[in-house]
ROMARTI-436053 format. One record per residue (C-alpha): residue number from 1; residue in one letter; x, y, z. Coordinates in Angstrom, 1 decimal. Each point is the difference from the previous one (the first is absolute). Layout:
// ROMARTI-436053
{rec NUM; A; {X; Y; Z}}
...
This chain:
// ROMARTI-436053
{rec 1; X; {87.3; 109.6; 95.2}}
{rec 2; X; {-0.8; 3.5; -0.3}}
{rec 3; X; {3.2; 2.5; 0.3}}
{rec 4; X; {-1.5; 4.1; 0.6}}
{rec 5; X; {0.5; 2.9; -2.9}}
{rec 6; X; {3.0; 0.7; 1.7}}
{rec 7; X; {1.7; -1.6; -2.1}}
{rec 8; X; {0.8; 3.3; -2.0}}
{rec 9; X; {1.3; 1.6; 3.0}}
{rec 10; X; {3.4; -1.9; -0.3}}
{rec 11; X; {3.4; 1.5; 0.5}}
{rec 12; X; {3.4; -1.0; -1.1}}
{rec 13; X; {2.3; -0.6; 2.6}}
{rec 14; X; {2.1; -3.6; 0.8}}
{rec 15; X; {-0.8; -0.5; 3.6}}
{rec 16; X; {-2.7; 0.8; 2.6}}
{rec 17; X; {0.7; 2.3; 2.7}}
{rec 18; X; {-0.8; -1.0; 3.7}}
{rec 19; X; {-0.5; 3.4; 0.7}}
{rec 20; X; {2.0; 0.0; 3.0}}
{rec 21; X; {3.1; 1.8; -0.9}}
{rec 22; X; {3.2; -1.6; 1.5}}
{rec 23; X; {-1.4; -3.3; -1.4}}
{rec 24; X; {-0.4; 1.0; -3.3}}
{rec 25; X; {4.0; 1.4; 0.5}}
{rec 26; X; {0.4; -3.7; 1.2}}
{rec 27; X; {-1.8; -1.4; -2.9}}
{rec 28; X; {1.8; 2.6; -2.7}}
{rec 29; X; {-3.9; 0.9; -0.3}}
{rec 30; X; {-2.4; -2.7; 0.6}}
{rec 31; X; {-1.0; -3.4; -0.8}}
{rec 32; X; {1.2; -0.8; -3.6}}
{rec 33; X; {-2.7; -1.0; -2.9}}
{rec 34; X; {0.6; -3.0; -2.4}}
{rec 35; X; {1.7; -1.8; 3.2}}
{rec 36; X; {-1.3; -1.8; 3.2}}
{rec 37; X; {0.5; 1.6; 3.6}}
{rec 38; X; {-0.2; -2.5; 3.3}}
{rec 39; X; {-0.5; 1.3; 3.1}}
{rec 40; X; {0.5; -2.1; 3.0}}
{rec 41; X; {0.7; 0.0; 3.9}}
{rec 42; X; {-1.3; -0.6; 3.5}}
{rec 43; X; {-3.7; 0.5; 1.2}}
{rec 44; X; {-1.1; 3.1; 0.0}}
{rec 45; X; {2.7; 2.1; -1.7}}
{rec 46; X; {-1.8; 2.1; -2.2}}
{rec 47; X; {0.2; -2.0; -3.2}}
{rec 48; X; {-3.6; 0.2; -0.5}}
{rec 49; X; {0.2; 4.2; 0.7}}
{rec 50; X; {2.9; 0.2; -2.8}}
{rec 51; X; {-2.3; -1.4; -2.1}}
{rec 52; X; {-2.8; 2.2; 0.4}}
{rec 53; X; {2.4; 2.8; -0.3}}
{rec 54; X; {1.1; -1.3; -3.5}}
{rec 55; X; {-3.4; -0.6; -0.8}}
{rec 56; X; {-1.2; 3.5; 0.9}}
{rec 57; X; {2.7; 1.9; -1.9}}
{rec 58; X; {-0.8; -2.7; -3.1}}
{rec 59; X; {-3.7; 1.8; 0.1}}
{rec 60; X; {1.3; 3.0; 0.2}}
{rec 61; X; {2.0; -0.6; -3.4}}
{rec 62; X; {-3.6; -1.1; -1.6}}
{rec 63; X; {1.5; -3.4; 0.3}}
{rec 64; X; {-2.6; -3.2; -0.1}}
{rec 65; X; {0.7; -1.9; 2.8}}
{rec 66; X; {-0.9; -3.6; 1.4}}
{rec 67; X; {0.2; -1.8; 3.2}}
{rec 68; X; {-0.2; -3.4; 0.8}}
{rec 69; X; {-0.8; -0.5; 3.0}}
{rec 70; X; {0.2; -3.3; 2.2}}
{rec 71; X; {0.7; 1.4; 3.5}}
{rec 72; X; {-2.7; 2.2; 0.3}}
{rec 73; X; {2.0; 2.0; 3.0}}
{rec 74; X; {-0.9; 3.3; -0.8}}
{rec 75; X; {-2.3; 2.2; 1.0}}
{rec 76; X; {-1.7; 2.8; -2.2}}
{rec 77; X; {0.3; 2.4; 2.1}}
{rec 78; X; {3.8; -0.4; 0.2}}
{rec 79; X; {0.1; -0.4; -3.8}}
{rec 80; X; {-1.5; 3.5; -0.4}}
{rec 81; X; {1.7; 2.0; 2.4}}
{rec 82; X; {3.2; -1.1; -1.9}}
{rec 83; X; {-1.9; 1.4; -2.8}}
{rec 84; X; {-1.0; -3.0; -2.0}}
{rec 85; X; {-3.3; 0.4; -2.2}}
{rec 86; X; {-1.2; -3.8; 0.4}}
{rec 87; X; {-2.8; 0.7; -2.7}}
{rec 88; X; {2.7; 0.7; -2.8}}
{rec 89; X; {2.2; -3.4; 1.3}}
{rec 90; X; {-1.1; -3.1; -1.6}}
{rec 91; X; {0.0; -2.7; 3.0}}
{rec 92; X; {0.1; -3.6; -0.6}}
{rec 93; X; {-0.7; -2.6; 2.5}}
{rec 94; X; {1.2; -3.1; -1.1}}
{rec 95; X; {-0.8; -3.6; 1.3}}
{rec 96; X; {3.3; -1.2; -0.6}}
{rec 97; X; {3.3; 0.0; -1.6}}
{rec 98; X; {-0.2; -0.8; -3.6}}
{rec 99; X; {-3.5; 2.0; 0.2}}
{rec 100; X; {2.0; 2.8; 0.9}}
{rec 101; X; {3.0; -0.3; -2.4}}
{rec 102; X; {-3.0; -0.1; -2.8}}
{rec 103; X; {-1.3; 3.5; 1.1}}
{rec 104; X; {3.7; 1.4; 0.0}}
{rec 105; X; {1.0; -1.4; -3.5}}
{rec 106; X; {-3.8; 1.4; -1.3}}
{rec 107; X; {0.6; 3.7; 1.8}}
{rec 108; X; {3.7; -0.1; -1.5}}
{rec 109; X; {-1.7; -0.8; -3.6}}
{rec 110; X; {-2.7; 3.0; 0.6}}
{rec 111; X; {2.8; 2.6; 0.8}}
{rec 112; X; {-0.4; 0.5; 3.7}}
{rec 113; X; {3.1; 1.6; 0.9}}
{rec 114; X; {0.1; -0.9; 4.0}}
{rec 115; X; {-0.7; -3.2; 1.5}}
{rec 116; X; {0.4; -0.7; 3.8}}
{rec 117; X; {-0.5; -3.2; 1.2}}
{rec 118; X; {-0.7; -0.5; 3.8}}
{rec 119; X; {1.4; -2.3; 0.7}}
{rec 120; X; {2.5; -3.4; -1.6}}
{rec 121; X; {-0.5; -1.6; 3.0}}
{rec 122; X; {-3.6; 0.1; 0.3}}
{rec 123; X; {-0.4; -1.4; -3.3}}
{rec 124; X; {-1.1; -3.1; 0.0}}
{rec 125; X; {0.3; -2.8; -2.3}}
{rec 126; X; {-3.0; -1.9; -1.5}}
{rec 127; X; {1.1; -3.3; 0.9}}
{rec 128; X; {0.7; 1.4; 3.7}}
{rec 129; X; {-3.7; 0.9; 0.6}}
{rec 130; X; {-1.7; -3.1; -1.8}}
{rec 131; X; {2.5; -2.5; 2.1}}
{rec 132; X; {0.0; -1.0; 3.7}}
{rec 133; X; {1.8; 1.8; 2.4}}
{rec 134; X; {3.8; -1.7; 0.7}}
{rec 135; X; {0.0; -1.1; -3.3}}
{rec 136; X; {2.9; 0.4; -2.1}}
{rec 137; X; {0.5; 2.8; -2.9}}
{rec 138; X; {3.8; 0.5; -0.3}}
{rec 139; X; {0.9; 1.9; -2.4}}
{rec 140; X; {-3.3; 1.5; -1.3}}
{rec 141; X; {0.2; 3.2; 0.8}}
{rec 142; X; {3.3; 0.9; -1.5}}
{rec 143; X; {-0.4; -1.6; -3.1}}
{rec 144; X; {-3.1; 2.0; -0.6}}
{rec 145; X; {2.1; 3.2; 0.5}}
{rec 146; X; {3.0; -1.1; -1.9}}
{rec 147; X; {-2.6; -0.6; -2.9}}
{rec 148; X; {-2.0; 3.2; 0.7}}
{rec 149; X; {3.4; 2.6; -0.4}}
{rec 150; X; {0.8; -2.0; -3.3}}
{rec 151; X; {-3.3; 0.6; -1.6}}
{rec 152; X; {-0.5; 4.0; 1.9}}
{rec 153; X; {3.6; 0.8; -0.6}}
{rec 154; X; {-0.5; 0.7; -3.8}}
{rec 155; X; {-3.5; 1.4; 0.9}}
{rec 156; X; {1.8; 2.6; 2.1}}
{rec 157; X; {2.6; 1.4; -2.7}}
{rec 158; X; {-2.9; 0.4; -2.3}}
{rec 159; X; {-2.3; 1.8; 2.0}}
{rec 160; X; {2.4; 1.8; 2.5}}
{rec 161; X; {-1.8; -0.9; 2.8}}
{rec 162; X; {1.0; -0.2; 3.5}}
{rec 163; X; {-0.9; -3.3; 2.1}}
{rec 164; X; {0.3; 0.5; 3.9}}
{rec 165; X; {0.1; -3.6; 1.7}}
{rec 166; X; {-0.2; 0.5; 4.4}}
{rec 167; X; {1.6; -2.7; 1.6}}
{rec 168; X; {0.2; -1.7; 3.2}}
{rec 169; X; {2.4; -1.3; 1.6}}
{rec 170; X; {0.1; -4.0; 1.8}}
{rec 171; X; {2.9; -2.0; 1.6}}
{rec 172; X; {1.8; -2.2; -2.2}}
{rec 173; X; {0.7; -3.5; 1.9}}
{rec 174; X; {4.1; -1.0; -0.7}}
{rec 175; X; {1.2; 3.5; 0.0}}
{rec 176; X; {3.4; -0.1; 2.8}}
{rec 177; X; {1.6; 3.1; -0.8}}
{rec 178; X; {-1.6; 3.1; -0.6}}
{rec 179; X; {-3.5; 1.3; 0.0}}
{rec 180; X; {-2.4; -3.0; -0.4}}
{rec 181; X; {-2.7; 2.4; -1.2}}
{rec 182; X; {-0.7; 0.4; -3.4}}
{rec 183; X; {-3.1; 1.0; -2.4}}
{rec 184; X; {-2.8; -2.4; -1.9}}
{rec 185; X; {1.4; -1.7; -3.1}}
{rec 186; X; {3.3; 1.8; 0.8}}
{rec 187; X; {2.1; -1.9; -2.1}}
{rec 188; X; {-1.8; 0.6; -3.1}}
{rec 189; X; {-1.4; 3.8; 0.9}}
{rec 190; X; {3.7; 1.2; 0.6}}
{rec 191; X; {1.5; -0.9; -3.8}}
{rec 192; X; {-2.9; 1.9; -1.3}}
{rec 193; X; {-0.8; 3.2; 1.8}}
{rec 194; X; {2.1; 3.1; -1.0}}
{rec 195; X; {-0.3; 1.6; 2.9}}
{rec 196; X; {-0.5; -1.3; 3.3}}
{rec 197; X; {-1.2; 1.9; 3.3}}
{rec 198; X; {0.6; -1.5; 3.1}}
{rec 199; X; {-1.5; 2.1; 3.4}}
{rec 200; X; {0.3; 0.0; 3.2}}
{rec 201; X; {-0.9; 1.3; 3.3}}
{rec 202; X; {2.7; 2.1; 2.3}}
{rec 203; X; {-1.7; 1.9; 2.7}}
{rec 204; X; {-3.6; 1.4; 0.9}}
{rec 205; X; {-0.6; 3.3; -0.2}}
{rec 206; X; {-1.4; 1.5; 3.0}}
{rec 207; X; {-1.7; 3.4; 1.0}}
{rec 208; X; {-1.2; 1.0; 3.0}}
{rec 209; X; {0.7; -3.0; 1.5}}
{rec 210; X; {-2.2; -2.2; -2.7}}
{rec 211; X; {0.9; -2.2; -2.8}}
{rec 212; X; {-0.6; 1.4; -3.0}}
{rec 213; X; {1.6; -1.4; -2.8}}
{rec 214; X; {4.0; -1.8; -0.9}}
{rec 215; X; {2.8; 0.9; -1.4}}
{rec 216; X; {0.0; -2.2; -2.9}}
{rec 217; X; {3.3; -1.1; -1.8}}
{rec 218; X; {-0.9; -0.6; -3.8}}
{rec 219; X; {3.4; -1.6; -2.2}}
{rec 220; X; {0.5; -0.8; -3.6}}
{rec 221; X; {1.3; -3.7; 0.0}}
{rec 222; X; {0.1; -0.1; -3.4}}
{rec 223; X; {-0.1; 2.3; -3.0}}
{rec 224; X; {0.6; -0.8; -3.3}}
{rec 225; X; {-1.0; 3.5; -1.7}}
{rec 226; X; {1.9; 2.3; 2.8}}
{rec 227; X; {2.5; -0.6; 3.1}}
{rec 228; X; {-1.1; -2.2; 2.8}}
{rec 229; X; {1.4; -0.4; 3.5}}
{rec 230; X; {-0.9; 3.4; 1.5}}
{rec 231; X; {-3.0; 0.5; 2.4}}
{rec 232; X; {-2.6; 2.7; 1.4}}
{rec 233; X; {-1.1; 0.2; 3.1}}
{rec 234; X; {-3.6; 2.0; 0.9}}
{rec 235; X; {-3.0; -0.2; 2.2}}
{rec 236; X; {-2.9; -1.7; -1.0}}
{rec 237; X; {-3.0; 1.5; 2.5}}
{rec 238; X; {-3.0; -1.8; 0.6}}
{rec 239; X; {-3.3; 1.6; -2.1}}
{rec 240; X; {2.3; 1.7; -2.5}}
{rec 241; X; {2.3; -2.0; -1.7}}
{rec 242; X; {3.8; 1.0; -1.0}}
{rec 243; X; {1.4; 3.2; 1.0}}
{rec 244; X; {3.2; 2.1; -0.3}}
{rec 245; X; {1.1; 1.8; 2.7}}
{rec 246; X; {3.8; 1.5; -0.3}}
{rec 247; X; {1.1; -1.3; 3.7}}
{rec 248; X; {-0.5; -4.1; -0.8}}
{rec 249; X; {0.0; -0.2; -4.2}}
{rec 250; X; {3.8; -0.8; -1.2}}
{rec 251; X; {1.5; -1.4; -3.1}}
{rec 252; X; {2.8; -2.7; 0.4}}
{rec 253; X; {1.9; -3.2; -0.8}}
{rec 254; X; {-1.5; -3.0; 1.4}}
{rec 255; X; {3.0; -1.5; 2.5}}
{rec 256; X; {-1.4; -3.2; 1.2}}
């Protein structure tokens, strides 16, 4: 694994800007280093954009940076006009989970200081892909993750890294009351993240006449290194990513 000269470029600073103003006032400045972000929610909500955003404001700090990528649902032309540099981004494509956790735990031991993985839920365990289909595997995939935060928690104080896992969400079967929605491995992602992103779509945007874009909702469900419960809300236009504009972007406390 070759990282760039980069390297030397590095500046101090404890979190990683979005670059999108009134999140980073949401976020008390950005995604936090040494700690693990998740960002989850419906289809099509931007979770992927966010990313990018992080990702081109972590190049513009002469940050090495690392995808792993096992969705392979977006396009380079997108990417750049966001103003990602995909040459400087080093992009894995893992066969399957514990292929993937490898790369992370190596990248983490060679300083990379982002790493976005796209997506939990498309990571596949190894015994998933070598057995028939309807077999059972209960269990796997969460026990891989509860084992993969114990070994990259330590991994992260050391080297003050940020890890970005995207989510997806799937309905939970025995849920009553409530939302039966909830994210991949769930149970064990949720006691380790220290901060968690959920977004969500409000309204499209519309001029003259034509869908543009949405109004996207993005909260902070949990924050361990700041104050959670409070939410943004700004469109999200189609071909461009994120953007602020003064009559839709507010700052609040999450009611519901």
């Amino acid at each position: 694994m070759k990282l760039k000269s980069t390297l030397g470029g590095w500046r101090s600073t404890d979190r990683i800007p979005t670059g999108i103003n009134v999140v980073d006032e949401l976020l008390e400045g950005g995604i936090p280093f040494g700690a693990m972000t998740e960002i989850d929610g419906p289809e099509s909500t931007g979770k992927s954009t966010l990313a990018m955003h992080l990702i081109r404001q972590a190049q513009a700090l002469y940050l090495p940076v690392a995808l792993v990528q096992a969705e392979d649902a977006l396009l380079a032309e997108y990417v750049s006009a966001i103003g990602v540099d995909l040459d400087d981004v080093i992009v894995i494509e893992p066969a399957f989970l514990e292929q993937a956790l490898d790369d992370i735990e190596e990248l983490l031991k060679n300083d990379v200081r982002l790493i976005v993985v796209d997506s939990v839920a498309a990571l596949a365990p190894r015994v998933e892909t070598e057995i028939d289909f309807g077999d059972n595997h209960l269990y796997v995939l969460r026990r891989l993750w509860d084992e993969a935060q114990r070994r990259f928690s330590p991994l992260l104080r050391q080297s003050q890294a940020a890890l970005v896992l995207i989510n997806q969400e799937r309905n939970q079967p025995g849920i009553l009351f409530g939302n039966p929605l909830r994210p991949i491995a769930w149970d064990v992602l949720r006691y380790w993240t220290s901060l968690r992103l959920y977004l969500q779509r409000i309204k499209a945007v519309r001029r003259n006449g034509s869908i543009v874009g949405n109004v996207m909702r993005i909260a902070v469900k949990k924050n361990r290194l700041g104050v959670p419960f409070r939410e943004v809300e700004l469109p999200l236009l189609f071909g461009k990513g994120f953007v602020e504009e003064r009559t839709s972007a507010k700052i609040g406390q999450v009611v519901s």
